[in-house]
N, C-alpha and C positions, 0 to 999 in steps of 0.2 A: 734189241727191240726198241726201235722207236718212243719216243715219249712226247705226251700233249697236255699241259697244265693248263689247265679252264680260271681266272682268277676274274671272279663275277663279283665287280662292283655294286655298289648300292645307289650311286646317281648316276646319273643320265646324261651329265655334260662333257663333249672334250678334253676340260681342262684335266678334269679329273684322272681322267684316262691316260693322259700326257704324264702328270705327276707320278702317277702309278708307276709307269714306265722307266721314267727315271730313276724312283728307288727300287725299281726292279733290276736296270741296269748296276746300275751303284752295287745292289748286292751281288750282281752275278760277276762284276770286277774284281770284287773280292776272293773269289774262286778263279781266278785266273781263265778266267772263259770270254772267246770271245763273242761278240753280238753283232745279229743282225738285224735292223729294225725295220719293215717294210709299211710301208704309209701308204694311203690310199690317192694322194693328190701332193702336187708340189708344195700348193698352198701348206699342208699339212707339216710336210718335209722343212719348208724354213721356221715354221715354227717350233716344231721340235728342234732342230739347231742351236735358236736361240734358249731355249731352256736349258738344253744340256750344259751351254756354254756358263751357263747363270744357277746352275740345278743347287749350288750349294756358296755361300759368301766368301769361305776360302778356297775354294777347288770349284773344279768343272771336270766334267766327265766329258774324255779323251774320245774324242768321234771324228769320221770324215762323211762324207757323200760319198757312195760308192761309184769306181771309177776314179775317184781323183791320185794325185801321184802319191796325194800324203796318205801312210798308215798309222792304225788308229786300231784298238781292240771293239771299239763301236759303228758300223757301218751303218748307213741311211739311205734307204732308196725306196723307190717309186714302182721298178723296173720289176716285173712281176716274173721272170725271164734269166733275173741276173744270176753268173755264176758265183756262188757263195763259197767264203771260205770262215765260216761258223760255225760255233757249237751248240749258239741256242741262237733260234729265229724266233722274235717277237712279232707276231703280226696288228698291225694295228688297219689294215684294211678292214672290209668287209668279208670279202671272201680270201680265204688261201692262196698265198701264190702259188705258179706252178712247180717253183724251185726246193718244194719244204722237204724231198728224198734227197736233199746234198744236207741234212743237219740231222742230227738224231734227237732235238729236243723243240720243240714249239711251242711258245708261251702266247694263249690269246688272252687279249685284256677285253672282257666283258661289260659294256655298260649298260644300263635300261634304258635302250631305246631299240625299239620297234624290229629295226631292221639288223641292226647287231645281235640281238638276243635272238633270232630266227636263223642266223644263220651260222652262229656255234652251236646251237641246237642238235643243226645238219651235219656238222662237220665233226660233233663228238660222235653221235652218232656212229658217221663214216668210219672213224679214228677206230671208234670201238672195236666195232665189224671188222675191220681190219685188221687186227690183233696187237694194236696199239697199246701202251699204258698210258691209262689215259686218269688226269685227277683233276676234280674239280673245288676248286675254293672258293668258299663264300666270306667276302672279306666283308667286316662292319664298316660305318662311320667312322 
């Protein structure tokens, strides 16, 4: 059965969200898992890049662009389409991509705004209906 983790921030900015990300990757390296992070714009995509590369003063978390020749436990793309070779797809677009039946796990990062919070909304919802496991977290400050 499929699995969808809802992890609902408390602010409302990017960054926030980006960071999230990171120690969410970081934890799920540790689990030998690997990730796919799908972003809503490229702008998005080299930023996340450079975090990853900088996410910690001794280490960086091991990522490529998806497509490229180098492999990497952490893949990055845009590509709503692409074929995935993952065990958990993080979404950080707005809506799902169409690819999330190639991963049996989907972690959305929730922040307060507007249009993100409307559209996990719809897509737990969906997940539910569907006979997903579906869990929501409400993270503090």
């Amino acid at each position: 059965m499929p699995r969808a983790d809802y992890y609902v921030l408390p602010q409302s900015d990017y960054d926030s969200r980006e960071l999230f990300v990171c120690r969410l990757c970081d934890k799920l390296l540790r689990q030998n898992l690997k990730i796919h992070v799908h972003l809503r714009s490229e702008a998005d995509l080299r930023q996340l890049d450079q975090r990853l590369w900088s996410f910690r003063p001794e280490a960086f978390l091991p990522h490529t662009i998806l497509g490229s020749e180098i492999k990497a436990p952490i893949t990055l793309s845009t590509d709503e389409a692409a074929q995935l070779d993952a065990d958990v797809l993080v979404n950080l677009g707005v809506d799902a991509p169409q690819n999330i039946t190639q991963v049996e796990r989907i972690a959305e990062i929730v922040v307060q705004d507007p249009e993100i919070l409307s559209a996990a909304r719809e897509s737990f919802k969906q997940r539910r209906d569907a006979g997903w496991e579906v869990h929501n977290h409400k993270l503090s400050s």
